[in-house]
N, C-alpha and C positions, 0 to 999 in steps of 0.2 A: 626114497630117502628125503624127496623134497618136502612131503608130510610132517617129519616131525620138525624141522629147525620153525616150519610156518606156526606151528601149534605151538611153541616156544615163545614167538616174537607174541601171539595173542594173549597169553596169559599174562594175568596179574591187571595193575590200573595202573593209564598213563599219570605221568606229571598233571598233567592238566584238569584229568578229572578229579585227581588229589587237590589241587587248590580249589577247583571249583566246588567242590564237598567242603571245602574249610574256610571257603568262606561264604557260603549259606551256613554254617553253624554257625559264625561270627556274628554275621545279620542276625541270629533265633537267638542269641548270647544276649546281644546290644539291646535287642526292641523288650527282650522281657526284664533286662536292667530297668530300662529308663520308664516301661511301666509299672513296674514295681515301687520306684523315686513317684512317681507321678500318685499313686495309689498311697502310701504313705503322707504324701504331700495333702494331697485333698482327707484323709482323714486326721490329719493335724489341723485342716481349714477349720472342718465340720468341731471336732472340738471346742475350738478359741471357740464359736459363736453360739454351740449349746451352752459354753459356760456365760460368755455376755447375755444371754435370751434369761438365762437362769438367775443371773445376779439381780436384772433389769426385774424378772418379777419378784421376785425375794423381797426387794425394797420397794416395792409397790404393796405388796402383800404387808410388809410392817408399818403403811401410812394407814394402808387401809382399818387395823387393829387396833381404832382409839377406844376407850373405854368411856368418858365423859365430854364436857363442851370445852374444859382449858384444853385436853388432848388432842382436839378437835383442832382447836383455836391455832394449837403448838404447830400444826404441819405448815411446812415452809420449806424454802428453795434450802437446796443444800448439794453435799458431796462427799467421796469415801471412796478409799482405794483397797483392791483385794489384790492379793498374791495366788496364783493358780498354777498347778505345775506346766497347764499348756503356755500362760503368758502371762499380762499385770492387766490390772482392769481398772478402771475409773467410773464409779458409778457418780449420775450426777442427777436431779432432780429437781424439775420449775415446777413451779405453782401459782396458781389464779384465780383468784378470789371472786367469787360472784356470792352478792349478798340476796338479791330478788331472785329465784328461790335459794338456798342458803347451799351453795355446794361449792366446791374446788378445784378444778381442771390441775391433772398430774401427768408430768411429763418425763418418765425416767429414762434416762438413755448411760446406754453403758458400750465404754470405749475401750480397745486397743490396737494393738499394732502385732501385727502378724507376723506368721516367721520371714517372710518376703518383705519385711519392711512398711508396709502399706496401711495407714491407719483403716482402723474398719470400724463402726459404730452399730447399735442396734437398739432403739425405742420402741417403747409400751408409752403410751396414755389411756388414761381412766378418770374418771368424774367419783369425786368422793364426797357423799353428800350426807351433811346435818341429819341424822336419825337421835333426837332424843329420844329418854324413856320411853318406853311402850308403844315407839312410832316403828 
């Protein structure tokens, strides 16, 4: 008779191993939250700055598309704001003149500030040089 009350008390799971079961779930809960926030976060980053890399050459590419020598003459320091559904951008743009051989040094940098607050910037330079006619 002493068999069966023993095989009574064995069955089933303590207290114990129930919380300790529940709270390794909780821990496999939490860590795949916070890297999921984390995963999200960094493809919000990578966004903002393929679209600042893209604005940055965009208007490098429209300095570079002059058609004659006042066109030419026209490229100069300047600036220009986009709207983007990841954030705001500020394109801004120097320029320097060298006349011995006849070319341009282009500086375009494109600016915002991230979901974290944190300004971030990103520059392209290129050399835009005098090709008249037939050169």
């Amino acid at each position: 008779m002493n068999s069966v009350p023993n095989r009574l008390c064995e069955a089933g799971f303590s207290l114990v191993e129930v919380l300790i079961a529940l709270l390794i779930l909780i821990f496999g809960v939490t860590t795949t939250a916070e890297f999921s926030k984390n995963i999200g976060q960094a493809n919000l980053f990578s966004r903002q700055h393929s679209d600042g890399v893209r604005l940055a050459r965009t208007r490098l590419e429209q300095l570079r598309h002059y058609r004659d020598r006042s066109e030419y003459d026209a490229i100069q320091n300047g600036s220009s704001s986009f709207s983007a559904p990841s954030a705001s951008y500020t394109v801004s743009w120097s320029v320097t003149a060298n006349t011995t051989p006849l070319y341009k040094l282009v500086r375009v940098q494109s600016a915002w500030v991230d979901h974290s607050g944190s300004a971030r910037t990103v520059a392209l330079s290129s050399i835009i040089a005098w090709a008249g006619p037939g050169q």
